[in-house]
C-alpha positions, 0 to 999 in steps of 0.5 A, spaced: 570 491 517 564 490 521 557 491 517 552 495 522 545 495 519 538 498 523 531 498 521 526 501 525 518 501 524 514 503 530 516 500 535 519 493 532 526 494 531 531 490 526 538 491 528 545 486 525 552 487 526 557 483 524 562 481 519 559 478 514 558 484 508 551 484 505 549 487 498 545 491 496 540 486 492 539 483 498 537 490 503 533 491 497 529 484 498 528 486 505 525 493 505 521 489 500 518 484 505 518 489 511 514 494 506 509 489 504 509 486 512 507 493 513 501 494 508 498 487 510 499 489 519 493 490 522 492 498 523 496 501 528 501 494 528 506 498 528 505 504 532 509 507 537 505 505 544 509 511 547 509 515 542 501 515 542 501 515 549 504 521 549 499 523 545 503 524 538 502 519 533 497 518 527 492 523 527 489 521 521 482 517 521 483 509 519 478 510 513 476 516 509 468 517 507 468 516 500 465 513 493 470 510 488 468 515 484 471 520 488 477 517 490 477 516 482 476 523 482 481 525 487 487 521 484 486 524 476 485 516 474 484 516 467 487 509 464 487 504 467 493 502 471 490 509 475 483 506 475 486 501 478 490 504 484 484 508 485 480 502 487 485 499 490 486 505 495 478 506 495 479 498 498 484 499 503 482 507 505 475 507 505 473 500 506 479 499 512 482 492 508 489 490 509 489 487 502 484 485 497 483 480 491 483 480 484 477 479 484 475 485 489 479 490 485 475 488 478 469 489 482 472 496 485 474 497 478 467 496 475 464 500 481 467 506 478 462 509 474 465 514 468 471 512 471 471 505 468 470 501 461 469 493 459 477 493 456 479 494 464 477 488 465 480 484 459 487 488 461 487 486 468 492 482 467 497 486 464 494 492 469 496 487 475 502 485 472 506 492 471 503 494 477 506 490 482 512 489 477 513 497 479 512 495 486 506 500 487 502 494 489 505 488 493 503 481 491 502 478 497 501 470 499 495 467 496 491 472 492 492 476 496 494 483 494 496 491 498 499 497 496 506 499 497 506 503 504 509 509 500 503 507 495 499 507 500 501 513 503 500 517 497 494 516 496 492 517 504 494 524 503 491 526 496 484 523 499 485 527 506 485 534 502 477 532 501 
């Protein structure tokens, strides 16, 4: 029995067909590389040129105008994971990077006055771990790091109802 398989982001387009079967784990692993090839794409990568030309598309601005604080504030970041996710989306929302540090995110972190404290940054480690052990940050090639799309997604939407 032929296996088909489609894949579409923007205009780019992933399409197999053939006999071999595929299992789920590696479909799984697939969505996974192109999610994170997602993240890390420069903005608008992956838009659709006749979509946009049309004049649909995206009309969300590429970053939002907020303090670390307020993004902590609109995503309800109490622990330390949430603070985390805040931070990482401060970084990529209203800082404009594709992806970040280690070192980038602590200092966002810390940045987040009333939001952070000290033992942040001895669980960092952990933070990080169950994190992108969740898929809800992507671990990248080097030290490089990013939201998940949908993570990313998430928190465009609750930082647009500011």
């Amino acid at each position: 029995m032929p296996t088909k398989l489609k894949i579409k982001m923007g205009h780019i387009e992933f399409e197999y067909e053939g006999d071999a079967a595929y299992d789920n784990e590696a479909v799984k692993d697939l969505f996974t590389h192109m999610e994170s090839l997602m993240v890390s794409a420069p903005p608008g990568a992956f838009d659709n040129p006749d979509h946009v030309l049309s004049g649909g598309g995206d009309t969300t601005p590429s970053t939002i105008n907020l303090s670390i604080q307020s993004v902590c504030a609109h995503m309800k970041a109490k622990s330390g994971s949430e603070v985390a996710m805040a931070a990482a989306a401060h970084l990529q929302i209203c800082e404009g990077k594709t992806s970040f540090t280690r070192k980038e995110l602590l200092s966002g972190m810390q940045n987040a006055n009333g939001y952070y404290n000290q033992a942040m940054s001895g669980n960092l480690t952990k933070i990080l771990k169950g994190l992108i052990g969740s898929k809800r940050i992507m671990a990248l090639s080097g030290e490089q790091m990013a939201l998940s799309a949908s993570e990313l997604a998430s928190a465009k939407a609750q930082l647009a109802q500011s």
